[in-house]
C-alpha positions in Angstrom: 13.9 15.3 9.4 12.7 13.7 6.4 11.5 16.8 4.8 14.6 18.6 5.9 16.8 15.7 3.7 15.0 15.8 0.7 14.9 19.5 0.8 19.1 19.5 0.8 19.1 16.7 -2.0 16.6 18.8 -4.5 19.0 21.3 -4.1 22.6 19.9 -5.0 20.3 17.8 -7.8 19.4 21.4 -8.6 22.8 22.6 -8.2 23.9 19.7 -10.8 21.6 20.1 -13.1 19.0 17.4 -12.3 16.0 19.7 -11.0 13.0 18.0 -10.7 14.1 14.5 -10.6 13.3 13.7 -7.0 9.7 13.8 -5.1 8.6 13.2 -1.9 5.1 12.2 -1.7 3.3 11.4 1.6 1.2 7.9 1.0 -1.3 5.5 3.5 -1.3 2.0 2.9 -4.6 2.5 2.3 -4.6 4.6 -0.6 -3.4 2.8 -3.6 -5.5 4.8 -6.0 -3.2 8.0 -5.0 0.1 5.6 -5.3 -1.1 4.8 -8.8 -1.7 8.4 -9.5 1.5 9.8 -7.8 3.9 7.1 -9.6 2.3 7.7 -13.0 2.8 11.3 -12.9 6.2 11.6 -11.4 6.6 9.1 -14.5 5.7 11.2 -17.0 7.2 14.2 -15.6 10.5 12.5 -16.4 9.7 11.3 -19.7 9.3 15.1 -20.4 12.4 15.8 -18.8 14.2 13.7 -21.0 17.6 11.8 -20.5 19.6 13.0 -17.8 22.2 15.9 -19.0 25.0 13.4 -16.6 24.7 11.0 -19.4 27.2 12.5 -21.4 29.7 11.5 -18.4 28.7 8.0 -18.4 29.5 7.7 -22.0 33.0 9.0 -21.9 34.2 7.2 -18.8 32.9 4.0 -16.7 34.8 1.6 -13.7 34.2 -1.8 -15.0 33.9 -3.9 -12.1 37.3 -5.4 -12.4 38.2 -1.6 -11.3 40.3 -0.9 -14.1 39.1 2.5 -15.3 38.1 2.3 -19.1 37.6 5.2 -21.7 35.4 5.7 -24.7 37.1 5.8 -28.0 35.2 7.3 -30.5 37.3 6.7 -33.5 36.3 2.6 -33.3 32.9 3.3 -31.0 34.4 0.9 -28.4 35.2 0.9 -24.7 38.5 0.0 -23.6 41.4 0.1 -21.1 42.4 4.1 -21.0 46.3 2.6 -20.4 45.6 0.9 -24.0 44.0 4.2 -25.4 46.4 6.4 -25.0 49.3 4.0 -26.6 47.3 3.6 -29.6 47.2 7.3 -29.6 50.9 8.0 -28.8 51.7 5.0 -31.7 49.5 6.8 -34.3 47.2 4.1 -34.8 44.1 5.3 -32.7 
């Protein structure tokens, strides 16, 4: 079942543009030497991959935990309520 799982969830990460970010790997307790090896690789196979392309998304919108959604506003490089962006915009002084 396992197998079946991670199968589906490569896929939509695949789908999404995140292809090679998950790995199953198969470990005893008994074999640290292998977890030392499989951690370090899958570690610098992301390094290669680079940032992740959803970043983008993060930096334009983010749910603070009070809820209140917030927006990015490039023109001052600050994060603030999107209510408060948009009537700065509409006043002409955003």
């Amino acid at each position: 079942m396992t197998i079946k799982r991670v199968t589906f969830i490569q896929e939509l990460l695949r789908f999404i543009g995140l292809e090679g970010r998950l790995h199953l790997e198969w470990i005893s307790s008994a074999e640290a030497q292998k977890f030392v090896q499989v951690v370090t690789d899958f570690t610098e196979k992301i390094k290669t991959l680079g940032p992740s392309p959803m970043s983008m998304f993060n930096k334009r919108t983010a749910i603070p935990r009070s809820g209140q959604p917030f927006g990015y506003a490039p023109e001052n490089k600050s994060w603030e309520p999107v209510a408060r962006t948009e009537e700065k915009r509409q006043a002409g002084t955003a």
